[in-house]
N, C-alpha and C positions, 0 to 999 in steps of 0.2 A: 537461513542463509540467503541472501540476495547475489542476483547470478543474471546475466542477461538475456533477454526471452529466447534466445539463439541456441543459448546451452542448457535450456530445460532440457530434461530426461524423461518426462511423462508428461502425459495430459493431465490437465483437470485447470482448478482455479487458481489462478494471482489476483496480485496486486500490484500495481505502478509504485517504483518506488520513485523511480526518479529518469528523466529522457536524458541521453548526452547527446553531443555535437555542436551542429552552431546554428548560429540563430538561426538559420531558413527551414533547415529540417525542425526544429525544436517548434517554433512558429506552426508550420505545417501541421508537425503531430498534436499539438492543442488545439488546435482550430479543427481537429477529429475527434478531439476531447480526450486525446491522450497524454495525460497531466496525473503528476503523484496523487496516490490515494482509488483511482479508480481500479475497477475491478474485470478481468477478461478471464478469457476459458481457453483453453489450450485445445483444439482440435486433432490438430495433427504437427506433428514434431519436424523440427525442421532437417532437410536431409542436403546434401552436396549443391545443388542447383535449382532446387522447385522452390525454396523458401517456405512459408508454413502458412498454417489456417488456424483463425481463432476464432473466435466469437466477443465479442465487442459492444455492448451496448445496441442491444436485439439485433445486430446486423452479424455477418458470417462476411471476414475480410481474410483475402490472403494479402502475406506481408512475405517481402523480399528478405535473405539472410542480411543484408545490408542496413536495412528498417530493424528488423529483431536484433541486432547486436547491440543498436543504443536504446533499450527499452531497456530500463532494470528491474528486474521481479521480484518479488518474495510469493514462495507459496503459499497458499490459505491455509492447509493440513500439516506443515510439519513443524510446529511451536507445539505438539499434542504435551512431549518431554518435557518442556523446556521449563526452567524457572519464572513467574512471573514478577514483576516489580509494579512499584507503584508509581502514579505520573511523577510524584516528589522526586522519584529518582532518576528522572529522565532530567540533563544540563539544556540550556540554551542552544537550538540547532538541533538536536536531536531529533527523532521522530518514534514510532513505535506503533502496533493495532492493539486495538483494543480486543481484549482476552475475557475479561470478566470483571463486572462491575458489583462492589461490594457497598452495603449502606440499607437505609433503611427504606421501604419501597417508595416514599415519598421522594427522596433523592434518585433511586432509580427509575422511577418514574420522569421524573423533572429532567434527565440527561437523554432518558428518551422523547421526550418532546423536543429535546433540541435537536434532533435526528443522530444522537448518540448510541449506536448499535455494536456487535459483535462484530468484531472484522471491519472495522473502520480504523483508517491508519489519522493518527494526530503528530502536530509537530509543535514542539516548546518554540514559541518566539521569544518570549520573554519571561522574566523572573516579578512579580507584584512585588511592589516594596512591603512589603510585612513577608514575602518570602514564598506565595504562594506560587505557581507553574499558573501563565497564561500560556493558553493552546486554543485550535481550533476548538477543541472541544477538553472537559475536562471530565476526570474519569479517578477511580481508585488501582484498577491491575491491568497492567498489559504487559508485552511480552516488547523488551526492550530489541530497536532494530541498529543501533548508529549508536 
């Protein structure tokens, strides 16, 4: 479930799903390299007026409740349940992380050369005309987010 970093309930690890607002702030937060798909750590949870602490690409940033509200998360640990699907089943726009890659080791191997790993979020841009899913990356099972 994707929830905005403000209203986590526990620490530990995300994932960006997606920044809101407008351009200046959005601007801002990428140019700190706060863009879908990266990955941060929850320190300490945000409270009434101190705002929170995370951990960020090796650096430790506090972020105002204002900053956490348009940050969109998913957590790294609670897909443990969940059904997986395959990228084929993912539409145009959608996005999804990667869960578990199935094939034969030459294929998994080959996707990890592309820097294809577990907990890497991809997103369908397009559909190949013979029908195949182009993506940042392309994969067998992940855990459908959108």
């Amino acid at each position: 479930m994707m929830e905005s970093l403000a209203d986590t309930k526990r620490r530990g690890d995300y994932v960006i799903m997606n920044v809101l607002g407008g351009k200046g702030i959005v601007r801002r937060l990428s140019e700190m390299g706060m863009i879908a798909g990266k990955r941060l750590t929850v320190i300490s949870l945000a409270t009434d007026s101190s705002g929170m602490m995370i951990y960020f690409q090796g650096q430790r940033l506090a972020i105002s409740l204002d900053v956490a509200e348009r940050i969109v998360v998913r957590s790294m640990t609670e897909s443990a349940g969940e059904k997986l699907h395959s990228l084929s089943d993912l539409t145009v726009g959608k996005s999804g992380i990667v869960r578990k890659m199935v094939g034969d080791r030459a294929l998994r191997r080959r996707l990890l050369d592309m820097g294809l790993t577990n907990n890497t979020m991809i997103k369908v841009y397009q559909i190949a005309p013979l029908g195949a899913p182009t993506s940042s990356f392309g994969t067998k099972k992940i855990s459908r987010l959108s």
